[in-house]
C-alpha positions as CSV (number, residue, x, y, z in Angstrom):
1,X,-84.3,-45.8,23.6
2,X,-87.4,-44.6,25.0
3,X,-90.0,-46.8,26.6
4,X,-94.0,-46.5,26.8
5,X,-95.9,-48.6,28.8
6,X,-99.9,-47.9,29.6
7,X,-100.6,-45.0,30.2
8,X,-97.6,-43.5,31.9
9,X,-95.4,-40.7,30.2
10,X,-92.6,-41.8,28.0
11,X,-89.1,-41.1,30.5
12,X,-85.9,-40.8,29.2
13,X,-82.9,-41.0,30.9
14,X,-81.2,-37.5,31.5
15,X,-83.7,-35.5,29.1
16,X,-82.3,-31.5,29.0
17,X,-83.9,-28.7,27.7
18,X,-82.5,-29.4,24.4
19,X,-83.9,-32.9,24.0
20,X,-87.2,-30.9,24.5
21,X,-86.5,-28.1,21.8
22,X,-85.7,-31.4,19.5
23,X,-88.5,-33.2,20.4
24,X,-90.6,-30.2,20.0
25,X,-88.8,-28.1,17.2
26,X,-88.3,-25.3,18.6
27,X,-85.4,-23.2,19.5
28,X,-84.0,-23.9,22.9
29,X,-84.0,-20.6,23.9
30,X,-87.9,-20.6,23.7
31,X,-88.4,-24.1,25.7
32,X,-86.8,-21.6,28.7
33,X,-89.2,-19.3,27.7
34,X,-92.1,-21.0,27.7
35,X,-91.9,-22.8,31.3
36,X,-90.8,-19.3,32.8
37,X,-94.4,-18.3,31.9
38,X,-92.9,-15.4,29.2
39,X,-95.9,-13.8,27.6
40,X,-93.8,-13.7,24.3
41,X,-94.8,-17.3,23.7
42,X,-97.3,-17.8,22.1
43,X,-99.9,-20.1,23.9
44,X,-99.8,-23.0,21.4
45,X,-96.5,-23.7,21.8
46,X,-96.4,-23.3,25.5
47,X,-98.4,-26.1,25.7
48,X,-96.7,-27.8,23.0
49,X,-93.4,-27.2,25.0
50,X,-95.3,-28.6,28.0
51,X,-96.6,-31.6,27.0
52,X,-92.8,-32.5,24.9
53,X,-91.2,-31.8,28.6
54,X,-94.0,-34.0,30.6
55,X,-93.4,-36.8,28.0
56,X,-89.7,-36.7,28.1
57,X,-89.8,-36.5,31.7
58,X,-87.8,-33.6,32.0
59,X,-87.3,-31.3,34.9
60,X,-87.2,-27.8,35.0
61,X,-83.7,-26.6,35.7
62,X,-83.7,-23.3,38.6
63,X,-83.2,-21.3,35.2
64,X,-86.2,-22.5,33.4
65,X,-89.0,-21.8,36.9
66,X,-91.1,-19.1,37.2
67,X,-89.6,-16.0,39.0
68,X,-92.6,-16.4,41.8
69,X,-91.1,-20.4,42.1
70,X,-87.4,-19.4,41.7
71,X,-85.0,-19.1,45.1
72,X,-84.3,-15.7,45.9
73,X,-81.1,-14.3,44.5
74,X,-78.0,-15.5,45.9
75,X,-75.6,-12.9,45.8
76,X,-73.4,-14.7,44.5
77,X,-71.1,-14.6,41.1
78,X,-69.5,-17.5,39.2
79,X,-66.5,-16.1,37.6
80,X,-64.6,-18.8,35.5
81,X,-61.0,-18.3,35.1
82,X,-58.2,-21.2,34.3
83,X,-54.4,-21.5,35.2
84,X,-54.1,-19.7,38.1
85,X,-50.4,-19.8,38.4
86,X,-50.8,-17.6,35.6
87,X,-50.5,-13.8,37.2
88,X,-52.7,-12.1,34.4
89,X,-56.0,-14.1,36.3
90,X,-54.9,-12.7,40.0
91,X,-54.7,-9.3,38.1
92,X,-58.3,-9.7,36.7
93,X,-59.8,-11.3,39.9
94,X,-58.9,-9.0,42.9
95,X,-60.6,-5.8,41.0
96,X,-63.8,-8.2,40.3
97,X,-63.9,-9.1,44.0
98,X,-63.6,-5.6,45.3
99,X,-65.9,-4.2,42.7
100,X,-68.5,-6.7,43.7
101,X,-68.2,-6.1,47.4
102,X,-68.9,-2.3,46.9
103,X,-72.5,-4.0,45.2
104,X,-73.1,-6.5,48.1
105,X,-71.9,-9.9,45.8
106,X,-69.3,-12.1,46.0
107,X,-67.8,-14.4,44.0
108,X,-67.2,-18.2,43.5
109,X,-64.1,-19.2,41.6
110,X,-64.4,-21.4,39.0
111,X,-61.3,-23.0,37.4
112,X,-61.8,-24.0,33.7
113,X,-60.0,-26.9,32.5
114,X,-60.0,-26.4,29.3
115,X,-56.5,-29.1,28.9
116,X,-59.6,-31.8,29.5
117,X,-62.4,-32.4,26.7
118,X,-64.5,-32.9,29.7
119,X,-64.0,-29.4,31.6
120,X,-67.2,-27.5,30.2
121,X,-69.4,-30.7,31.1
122,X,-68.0,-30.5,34.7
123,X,-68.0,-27.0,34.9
124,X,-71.8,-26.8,33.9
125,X,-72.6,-28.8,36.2
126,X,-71.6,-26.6,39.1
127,X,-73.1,-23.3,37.7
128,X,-76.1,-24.0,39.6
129,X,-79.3,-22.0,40.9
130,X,-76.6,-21.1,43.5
131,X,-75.2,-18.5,41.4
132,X,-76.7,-15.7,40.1
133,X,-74.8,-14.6,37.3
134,X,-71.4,-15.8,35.4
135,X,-68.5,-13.4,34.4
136,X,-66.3,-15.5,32.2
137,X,-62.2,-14.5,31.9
138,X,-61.6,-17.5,29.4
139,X,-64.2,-17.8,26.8
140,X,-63.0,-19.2,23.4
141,X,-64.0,-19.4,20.1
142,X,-64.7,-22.7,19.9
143,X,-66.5,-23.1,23.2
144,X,-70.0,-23.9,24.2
145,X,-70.0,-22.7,27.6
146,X,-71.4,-19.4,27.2
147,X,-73.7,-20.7,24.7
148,X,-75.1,-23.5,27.5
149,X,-75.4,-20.7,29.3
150,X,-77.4,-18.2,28.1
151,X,-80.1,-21.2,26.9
152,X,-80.2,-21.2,31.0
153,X,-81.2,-17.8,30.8
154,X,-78.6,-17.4,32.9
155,X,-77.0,-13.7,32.8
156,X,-73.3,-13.4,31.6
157,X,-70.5,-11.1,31.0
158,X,-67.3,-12.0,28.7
159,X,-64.2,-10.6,29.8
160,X,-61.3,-9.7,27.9
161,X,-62.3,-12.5,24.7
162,X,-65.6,-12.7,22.6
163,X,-67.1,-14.8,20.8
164,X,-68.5,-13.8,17.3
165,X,-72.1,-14.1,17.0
166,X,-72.7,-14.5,20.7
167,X,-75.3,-11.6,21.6
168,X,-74.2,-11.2,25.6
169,X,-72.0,-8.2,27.5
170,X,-68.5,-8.3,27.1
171,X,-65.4,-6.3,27.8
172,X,-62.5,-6.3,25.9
173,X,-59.3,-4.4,25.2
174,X,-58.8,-2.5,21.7
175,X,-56.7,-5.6,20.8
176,X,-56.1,-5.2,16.8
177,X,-54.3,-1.6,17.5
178,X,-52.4,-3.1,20.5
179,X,-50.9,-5.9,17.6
180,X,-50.4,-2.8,15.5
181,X,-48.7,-0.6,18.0
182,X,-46.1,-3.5,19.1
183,X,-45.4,-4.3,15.4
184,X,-44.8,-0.1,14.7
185,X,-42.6,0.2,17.8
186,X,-40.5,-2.5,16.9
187,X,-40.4,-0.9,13.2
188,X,-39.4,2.3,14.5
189,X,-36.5,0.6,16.5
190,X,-35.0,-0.7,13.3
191,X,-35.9,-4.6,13.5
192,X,-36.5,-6.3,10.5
193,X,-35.7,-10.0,11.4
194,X,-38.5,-10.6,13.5
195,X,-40.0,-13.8,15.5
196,X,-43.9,-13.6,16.4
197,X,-44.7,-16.1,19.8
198,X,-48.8,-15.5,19.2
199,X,-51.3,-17.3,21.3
200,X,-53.7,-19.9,21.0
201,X,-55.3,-19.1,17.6
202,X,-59.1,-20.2,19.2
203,X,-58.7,-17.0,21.3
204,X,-60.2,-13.6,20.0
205,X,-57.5,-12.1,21.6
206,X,-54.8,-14.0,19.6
207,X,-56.9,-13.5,16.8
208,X,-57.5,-9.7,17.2
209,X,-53.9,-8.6,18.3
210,X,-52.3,-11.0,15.6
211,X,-54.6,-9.3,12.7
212,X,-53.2,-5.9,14.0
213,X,-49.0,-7.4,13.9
214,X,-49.0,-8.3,10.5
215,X,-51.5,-4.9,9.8
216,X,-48.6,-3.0,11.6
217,X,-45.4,-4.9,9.4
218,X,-47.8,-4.8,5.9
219,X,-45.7,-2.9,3.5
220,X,-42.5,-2.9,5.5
221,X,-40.5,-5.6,3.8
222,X,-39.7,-7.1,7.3
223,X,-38.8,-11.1,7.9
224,X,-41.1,-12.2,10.3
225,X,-40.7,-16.4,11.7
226,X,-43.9,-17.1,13.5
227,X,-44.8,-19.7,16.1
228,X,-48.2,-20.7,17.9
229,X,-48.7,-21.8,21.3
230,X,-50.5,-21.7,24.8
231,X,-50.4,-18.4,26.7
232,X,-47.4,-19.9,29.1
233,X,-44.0,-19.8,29.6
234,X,-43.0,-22.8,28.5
235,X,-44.9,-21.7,25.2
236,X,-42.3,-18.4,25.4
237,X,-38.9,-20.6,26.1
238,X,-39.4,-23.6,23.5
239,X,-40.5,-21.0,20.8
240,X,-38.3,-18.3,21.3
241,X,-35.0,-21.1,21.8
242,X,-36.1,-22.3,18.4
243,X,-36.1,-18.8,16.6
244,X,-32.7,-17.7,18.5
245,X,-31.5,-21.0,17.4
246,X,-32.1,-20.9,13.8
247,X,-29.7,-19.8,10.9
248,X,-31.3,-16.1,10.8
249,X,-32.0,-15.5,14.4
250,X,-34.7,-12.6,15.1
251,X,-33.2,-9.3,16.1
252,X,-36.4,-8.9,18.5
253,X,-39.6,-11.0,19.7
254,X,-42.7,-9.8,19.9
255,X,-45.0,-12.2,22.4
256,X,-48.7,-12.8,22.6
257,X,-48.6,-11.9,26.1
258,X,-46.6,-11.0,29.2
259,X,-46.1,-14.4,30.2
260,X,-45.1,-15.5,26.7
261,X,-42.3,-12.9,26.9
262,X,-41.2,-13.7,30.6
263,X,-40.8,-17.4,28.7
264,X,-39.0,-15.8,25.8
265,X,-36.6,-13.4,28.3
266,X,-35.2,-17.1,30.3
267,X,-34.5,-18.6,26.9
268,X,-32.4,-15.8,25.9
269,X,-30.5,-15.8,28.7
270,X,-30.5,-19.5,28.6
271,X,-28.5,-19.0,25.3
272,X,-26.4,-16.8,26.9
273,X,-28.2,-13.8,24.7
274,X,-28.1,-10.2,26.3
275,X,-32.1,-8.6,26.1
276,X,-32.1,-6.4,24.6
277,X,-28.4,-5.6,23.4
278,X,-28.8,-9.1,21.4
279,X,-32.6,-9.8,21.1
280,X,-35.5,-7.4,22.0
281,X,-38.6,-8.6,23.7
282,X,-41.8,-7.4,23.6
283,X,-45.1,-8.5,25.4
284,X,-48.7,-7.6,25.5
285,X,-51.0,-7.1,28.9
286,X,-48.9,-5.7,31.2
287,X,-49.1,-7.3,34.1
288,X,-48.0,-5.9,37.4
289,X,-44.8,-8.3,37.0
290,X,-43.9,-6.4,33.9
291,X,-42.8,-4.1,35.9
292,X,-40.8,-6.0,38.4
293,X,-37.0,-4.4,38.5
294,X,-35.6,-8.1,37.3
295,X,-37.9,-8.0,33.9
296,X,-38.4,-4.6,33.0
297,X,-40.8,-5.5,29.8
298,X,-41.8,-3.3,27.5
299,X,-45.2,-4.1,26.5
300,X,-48.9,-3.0,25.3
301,X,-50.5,-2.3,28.4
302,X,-54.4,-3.4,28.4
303,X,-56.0,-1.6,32.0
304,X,-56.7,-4.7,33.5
305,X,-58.4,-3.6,36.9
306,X,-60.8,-0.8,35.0
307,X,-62.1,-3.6,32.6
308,X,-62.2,-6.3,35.9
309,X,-64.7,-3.2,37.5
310,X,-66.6,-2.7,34.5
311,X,-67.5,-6.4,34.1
312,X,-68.7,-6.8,37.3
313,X,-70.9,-3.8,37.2
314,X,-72.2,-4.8,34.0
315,X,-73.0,-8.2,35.6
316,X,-74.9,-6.8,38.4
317,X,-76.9,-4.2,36.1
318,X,-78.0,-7.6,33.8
319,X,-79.1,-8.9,36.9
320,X,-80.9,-6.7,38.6
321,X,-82.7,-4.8,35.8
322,X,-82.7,-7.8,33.2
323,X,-86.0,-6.8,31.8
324,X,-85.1,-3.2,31.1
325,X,-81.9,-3.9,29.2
326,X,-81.6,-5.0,25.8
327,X,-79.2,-6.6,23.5
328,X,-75.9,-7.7,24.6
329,X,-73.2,-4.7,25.3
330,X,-69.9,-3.9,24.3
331,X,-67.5,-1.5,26.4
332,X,-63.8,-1.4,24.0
333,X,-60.8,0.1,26.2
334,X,-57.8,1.4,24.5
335,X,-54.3,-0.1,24.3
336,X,-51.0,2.0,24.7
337,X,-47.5,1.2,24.8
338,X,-45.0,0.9,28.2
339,X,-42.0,1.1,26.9
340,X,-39.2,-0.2,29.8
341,X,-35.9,-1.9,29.5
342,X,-36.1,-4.8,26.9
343,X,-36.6,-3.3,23.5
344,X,-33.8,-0.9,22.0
345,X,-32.8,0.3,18.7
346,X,-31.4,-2.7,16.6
347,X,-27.7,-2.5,16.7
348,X,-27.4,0.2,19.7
349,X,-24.7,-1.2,21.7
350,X,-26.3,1.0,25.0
351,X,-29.0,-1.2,27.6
């Protein structure tokens, strides 16, 4: 409850930009705006803006000053990643750093926890006038963190996810056709019994190369026994131990990702099952472990380190010339298939 006594300004207690935009009715987009001195708005309700924020007691964030009373940039990046146990984020992050070197940035490492309702909270609270720009790895459809951000005026760049409606850069692989090409190359092999370990479902990139499996399999009179889960291993075993286990096991599997698959591979073997004389296994990302000698994967190969570089260029160009670029831009990279050891033609008896 807010308190007025005399003649002293009405405080509240931890007033935000949006408690402002409220109080005022405006957008909060435009309280930034207006206490950054933009000349886009319009003088009445600047000072409307000014007076709400004075009353509330609110406190311009570094985001919301006026370049001339803004700290010089930084040179620094937040990029926000999550799991890093997980090998796709090492594949992501060592491009970004290098990339931003060669510009004179580096980069702070922020891990995500996105297990705890708190994590975005926390994680605001450390993307600070230290940082001049945020390059987010793990954006989701139902997250707010990219929308928190850009009311900070704060440039971003999504990386490999989107999020519909959200006007900002991002980078992405050609994710539908990937879904397509895995579903088609495990068609052409001869598999019609087929088990489906997707992703998180409040990921674009679940969303997008799931779209593009059952686009692929439409028409084909395949059996397809689908399961959801994190993009982990433990997702891969559990899932693909209940599929091999059931009364019409899958002839192949066809993962969300390269981790899911690595998951999906142990619980095979766990089964005693033979990949891919008994079960094939297919994954998506193609990770430099893909390749290792003792996994072999075939998978849809996304090129990681070009889509790490373009980020971080894109990143630096928003901030550096913010004024003289517009709306939010999209760069698409295509998918192909690696085809290695674990997929083969359904009932070849050859490895």
């Amino acid at each position: 409850m807010s308190v007025t006594t005399g003649n002293r300004p009405e405080r509240r207690r931890g007033a935000t930009s949006s408690t402002v935009a409220q109080a005022a009715g405006v957008a909060q987009s435009t309280v930034s705006r207006a206490l950054r001195g933009d000349p886009r708005v319009r003088e009445d309700t600047r000072r409307l803006i000014e007076a709400t924020a004075e009353r509330l007691g609110y406190r311009p964030s570094w985001a919301d000053l006026t370049p001339a009373a803004r700290p010089q940039r930084t040179k620094s990046i937040g990029v926000v990643a999550s799991d890093l146990t997980n090998p796709f984020f090492p594949s992501l992050l060592d491009p970004i750093h290098d990339e931003l070197q060669l510009m004179g940035y580096r980069f702070v490492l922020f891990a995500e926890r996105t297990d705890l309702p708190t994590g975005q909270e926390a994680l605001l609270s450390l993307l600070n006038s230290s940082i001049d720009g945020v390059l987010i790895t793990t954006a989701t459809l139902d997250s707010h963190l990219g929308e928190a951000l850009t009311a900070r005026d704060l440039p971003i760049v999504l990386l490999n996810r989107y999020v519909d409606g959200m006007d900002v850069d991002r980078v992405t692989a050609d994710n539908h056709h990937g879904g397509e090409t895995a579903a088609r190359h495990l068609l052409e092999l001869g598999h019609r019994t087929i088990g489906v370990i997707r992703g998180p479902a409040n990921t674009s990139t679940s969303r997008d190369r799931h779209t593009g499996v059952l686009e692929g399999f439409a028409g084909s009179g395949v059996t397809i026994d689908e399961r959801e889960g994190p993009y982990s291993h433990q997702s891969g075993y559990q899932n693909a131990r209940e599929l091999l286990r059931s009364s019409t096991p899958p002839t192949a599997l066809l993962c969300g990702n390269d981790i899911i698959a690595f998951g999906a591979i142990d619980a095979a073997r766990s089964l005693g099952l033979d990949v891919p004389r008994d079960v094939s296994v297919l994954g998506f990302d193609d990770v430099p472990m893909a390749g290792w000698e003792v996994f072999q994967l075939t998978t849809v190969r996304q090129p990681l380190s070009e889509m790490a570089r373009t980020a971080a260029r894109l990143l630096v160009e928003r901030i550096e010339h913010e004024g003289d670029i517009g709306a939010g831009r999209e760069r698409l990279f295509a998918t192909s298939l690696v085809r290695r050891s674990t997929t083969q033609r359904h009932g070849s008896s050859s490895v």
